[in-house]
N, C-alpha and C positions, 0 to 999 in steps of 0.2 A: 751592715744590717743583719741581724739575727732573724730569722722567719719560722726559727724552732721552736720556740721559745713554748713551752708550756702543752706541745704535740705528744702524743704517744705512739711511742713506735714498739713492736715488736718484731724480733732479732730472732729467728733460731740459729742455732749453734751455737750459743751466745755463753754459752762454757768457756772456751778457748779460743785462741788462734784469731781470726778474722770477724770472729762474731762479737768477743768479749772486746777489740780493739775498737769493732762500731759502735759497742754502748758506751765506751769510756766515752769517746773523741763526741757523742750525740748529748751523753749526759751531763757534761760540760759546757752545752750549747741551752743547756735547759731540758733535754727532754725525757718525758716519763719513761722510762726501762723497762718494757716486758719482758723477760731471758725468756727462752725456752733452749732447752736440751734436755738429753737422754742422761746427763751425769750431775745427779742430785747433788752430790758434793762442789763440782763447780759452780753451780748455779747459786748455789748459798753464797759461795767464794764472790763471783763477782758481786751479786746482788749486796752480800757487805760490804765489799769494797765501794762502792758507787752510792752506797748510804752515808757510808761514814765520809766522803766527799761530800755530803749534802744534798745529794742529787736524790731524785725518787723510783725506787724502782724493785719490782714483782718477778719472782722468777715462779716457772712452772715446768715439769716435766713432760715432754712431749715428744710424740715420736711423728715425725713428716711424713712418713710410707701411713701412715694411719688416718685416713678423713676425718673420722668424728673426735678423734685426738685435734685434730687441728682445729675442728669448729670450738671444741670446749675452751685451746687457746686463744682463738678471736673473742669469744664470750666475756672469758677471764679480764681480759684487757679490756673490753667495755664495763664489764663489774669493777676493775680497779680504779679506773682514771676515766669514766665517761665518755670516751670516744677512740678508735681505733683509728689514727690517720697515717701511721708509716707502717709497712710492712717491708723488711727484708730477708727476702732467701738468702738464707747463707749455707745452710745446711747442706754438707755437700762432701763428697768421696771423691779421689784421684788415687786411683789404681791404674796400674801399667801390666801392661802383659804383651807379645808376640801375639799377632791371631793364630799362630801354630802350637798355643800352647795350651790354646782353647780352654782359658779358664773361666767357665762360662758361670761361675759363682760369684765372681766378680764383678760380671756381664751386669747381671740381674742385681747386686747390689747399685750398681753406679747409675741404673734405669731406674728403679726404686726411689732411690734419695733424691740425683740431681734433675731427674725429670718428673716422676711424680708426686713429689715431696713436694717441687716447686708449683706445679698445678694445685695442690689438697691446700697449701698456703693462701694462694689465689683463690682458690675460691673458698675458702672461710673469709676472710675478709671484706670480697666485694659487695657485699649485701651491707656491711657499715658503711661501705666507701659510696655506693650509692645513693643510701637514703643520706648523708650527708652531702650528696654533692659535692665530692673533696679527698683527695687522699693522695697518696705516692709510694707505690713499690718500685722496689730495688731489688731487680734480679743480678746476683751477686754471680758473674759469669768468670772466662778467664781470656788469656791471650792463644789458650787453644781453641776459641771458639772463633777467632781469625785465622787459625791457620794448624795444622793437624803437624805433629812431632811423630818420629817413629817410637814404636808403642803406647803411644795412645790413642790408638783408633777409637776405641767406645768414649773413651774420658771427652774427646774431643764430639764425639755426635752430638753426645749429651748436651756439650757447651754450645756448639749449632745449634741446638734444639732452643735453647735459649734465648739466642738472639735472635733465632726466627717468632718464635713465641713474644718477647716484647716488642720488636717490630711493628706486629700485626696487634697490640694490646696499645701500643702508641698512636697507633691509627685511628682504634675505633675507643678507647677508653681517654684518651687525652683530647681525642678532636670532640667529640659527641659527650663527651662524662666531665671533662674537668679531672679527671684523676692521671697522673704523671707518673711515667712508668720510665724506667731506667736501667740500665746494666751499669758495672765496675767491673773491667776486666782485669785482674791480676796477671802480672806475671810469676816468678819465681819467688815465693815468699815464704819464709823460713815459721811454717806453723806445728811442724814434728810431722808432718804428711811423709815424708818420705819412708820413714822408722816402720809404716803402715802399708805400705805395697808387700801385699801375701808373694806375689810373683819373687825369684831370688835375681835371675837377669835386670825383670823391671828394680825390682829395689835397688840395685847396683846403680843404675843409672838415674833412678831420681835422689840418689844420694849426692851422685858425682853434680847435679843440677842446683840443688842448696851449697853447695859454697858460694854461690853469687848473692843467694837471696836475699831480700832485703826486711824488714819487719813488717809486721802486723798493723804497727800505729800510723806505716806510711798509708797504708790502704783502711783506716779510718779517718786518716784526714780526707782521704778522697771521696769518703763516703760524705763527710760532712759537707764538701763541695757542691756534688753533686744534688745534694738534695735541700741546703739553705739556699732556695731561688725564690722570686716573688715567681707569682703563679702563674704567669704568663711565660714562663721560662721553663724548656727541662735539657737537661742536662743526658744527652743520647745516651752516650756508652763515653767512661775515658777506660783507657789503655793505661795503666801504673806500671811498670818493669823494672828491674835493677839498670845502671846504666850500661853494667858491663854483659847483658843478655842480647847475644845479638840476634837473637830471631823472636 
């Protein structure tokens, strides 16, 4: 049973890596594609890509750390396709660092994007998802928000912060709203993150950690999972991981 079928969802980060693998794997299912990212050139990229598949779909340039950037993306997505019913945080930093190393540029990027990037998301959207009576975000989390690796203390609060945040959004948004809220917690998953740790110790070792990784498209099927349910159904949090990850 398809339950997408003709929903609009928007995707940030939806450029590359975990964002662009949820619009394939959703666009496939039927659903309207709103991109947002910060890289005009990918956003054309996929947004052709998933045209020329037949699928429908809007990109827009958006930056998460920016409120009224995001209310203009919720707008958008009701200007393009008449209603706003999936919202996923994807947009999201994994920087590694020693806390001796005190890179606290870092700090405040990974606070920025993965905590209130995902808040400025959240609330652009719920003022659709209310007067509809109807909707479902997907806080797109990790397997460090189960459980904290050495140097990634902040990487990991942040992802805490996540699943406390949908937790308490499942409580009173799913019980009281009808709207369904959900995490994907990734494991180790080969999106060029690693190439991206400023720190040179942390890069060493998120390098040495993608040789297990596994792709992108595994963790759009799971997105698709997660969120084709009939309505009475949500899908908490799954955990995706390489086989050979053992923690």
């Amino acid at each position: 049973m398809n339950y997408l079928q003709n929903k609009t969802a928007i995707i940030t980060g939806a450029s590359s890596g975990l964002g662009a693998a949820s619009a394939r794997a959703l666009s496939e299912k039927g659903v309207r594609i709103v991109a947002a990212a910060l890289d005009q050139q990918g956003l054309d990229a996929i947004v052709s890509e998933l045209k020329g598949k037949g699928g429908e779909a809007v990109g827009r340039v958006s930056d998460v750390t920016n409120p009224e950037d995001m209310k203009a993306l919720a707008q958008f997505a009701q200007d393009s396709f008449g209603s706003v019913d999936i919202l996923i945080n994807n947009a999201g930093l994994m920087l590694f660092s020693n806390w001796v190393d005190l890179a606290t540029d870092d700090w405040e990027k990974m606070i920025n994007v993965n905590i209130k990037g995902y808040l400025h998301g959240i609330a652009a959207v719920l003022p659709f998802m209310l007067k509809q009576k109807s909707g479902q975000i997907l806080n797109m989390d990790s397997v460090a928000g189960h459980q904290v690796g050495p140097a990634a203390g902040i990487y990991s609060a942040t992802k805490f912060f996540v699943q406390a945040m949908t937790e308490s959004m499942r409580k009173e948004l799913g019980v009281q709203h009808g709207i369904r809220v959900n995490t994907v917690s990734p494991g180790v998953i080969n999106t060029g993150w690693a190439d991206k740790v400023t720190d040179p110790a942390g890069r060493k070792a998120a390098q040495e950690l993608n040789k297990i990784a596994i792709s992108p498209d595994d963790i759009g099927r799971a997105v698709v999972y997660a969120l084709n349910q009939p309505e009475n159904v949500t899908v908490n949090d799954l955990i995706i991981s390489p086989t050979r990850q053992d923690w």
